[in-house]
Each structure stands twice: as C-alpha cells, then as structure tokens.
C-alpha positions, 0 to 999 in steps of 0.5 A: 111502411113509408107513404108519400107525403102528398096524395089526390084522395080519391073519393072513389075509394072513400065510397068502398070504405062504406062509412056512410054510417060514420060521416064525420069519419067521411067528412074528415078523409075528404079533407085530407091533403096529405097521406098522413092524415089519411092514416091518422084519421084511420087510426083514430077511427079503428082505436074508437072501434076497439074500445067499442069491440072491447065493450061489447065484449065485456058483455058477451055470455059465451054460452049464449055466443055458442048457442049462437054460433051454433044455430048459424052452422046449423042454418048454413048446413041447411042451406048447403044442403037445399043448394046441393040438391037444387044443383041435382036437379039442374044438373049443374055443380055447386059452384054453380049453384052458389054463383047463381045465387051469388053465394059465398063459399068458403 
C-alpha cells in the first residue's frame, strides 16, 4: 500500500488508538512528520506486542485455557438467558434488550 510522504497527524485518531498504557509509543507518533514514520513506530510497536503474545503463550495450560473459555460460555449463556427473559416481560425484542444495556451481540 503506498501512502503519502507527508501527513498532519491528527491526534484525534492517536487518542482512538488507546495507547495511554503505551506512552512512549504516544510520544513518538506525536512526533511523526511523515507517513512513514507513523508505520514505523506502528510496526515496531506491534512486533514488541508479538514477542509479548508469543511469551505468554509459551506459558498458557491449554487444559486450564478450555476450562476457562468454558466458564466465559457458560456465563454468556446465563446472561443471554436473563436477557431473553427480561425482553419478555418488557414486552420488547432482543435486540432491544441488548441495545438498552449497551450489549454487544454477536
């Protein structure tokens, strides 16, 4: 993908990024002149994320992982199922339901 050479950062965007946690990634986009740099520090930063990822990963049980994943479905179903019968007793849909309560359906 070619971009342009030049670009006006704008720190709008920097702030939909959520790097609060990361601000010497922050510091230096802010003081990007140029599009290239902008994908440089972005690159930089997501290859020190995969070496993170890649260690945590190492030290993952995948038994306990299931386990895990497991719980989180029995807790949405739950929740899925609390929701449907709220939606009952409103008289209102799902969707609805899920939009009152700002819920993310899949």
């Amino acid at each position: 993908m070619k971009s342009p050479a030049n670009c006006q950062m704008d720190f709008k965007v920097l702030e939909k990024l959520n790097l609060d946690n990361y601000p010497d990634v922050l510091e230096k986009l802010k003081k990007c002149q140029e599009t290239k740099e902008v994908w440089d520090v972005l690159r930089t930063f997501e290859n020190s994320l995969d070496k993170v990822i890649t260690e945590l990963e190492k030290n993952v049980d995948p038994q306990e992982l299931l386990d895990e994943l497991h719980r989180y479905n029995d807790m949405k179903d739950m929740t899925q199922s609390v929701i449907g019968t709220l939606a009952n007793i409103q008289g209102n849909t799902l969707a609805k339901v899920h939009e009152q309560f700002n819920v993310i359906s899949d």
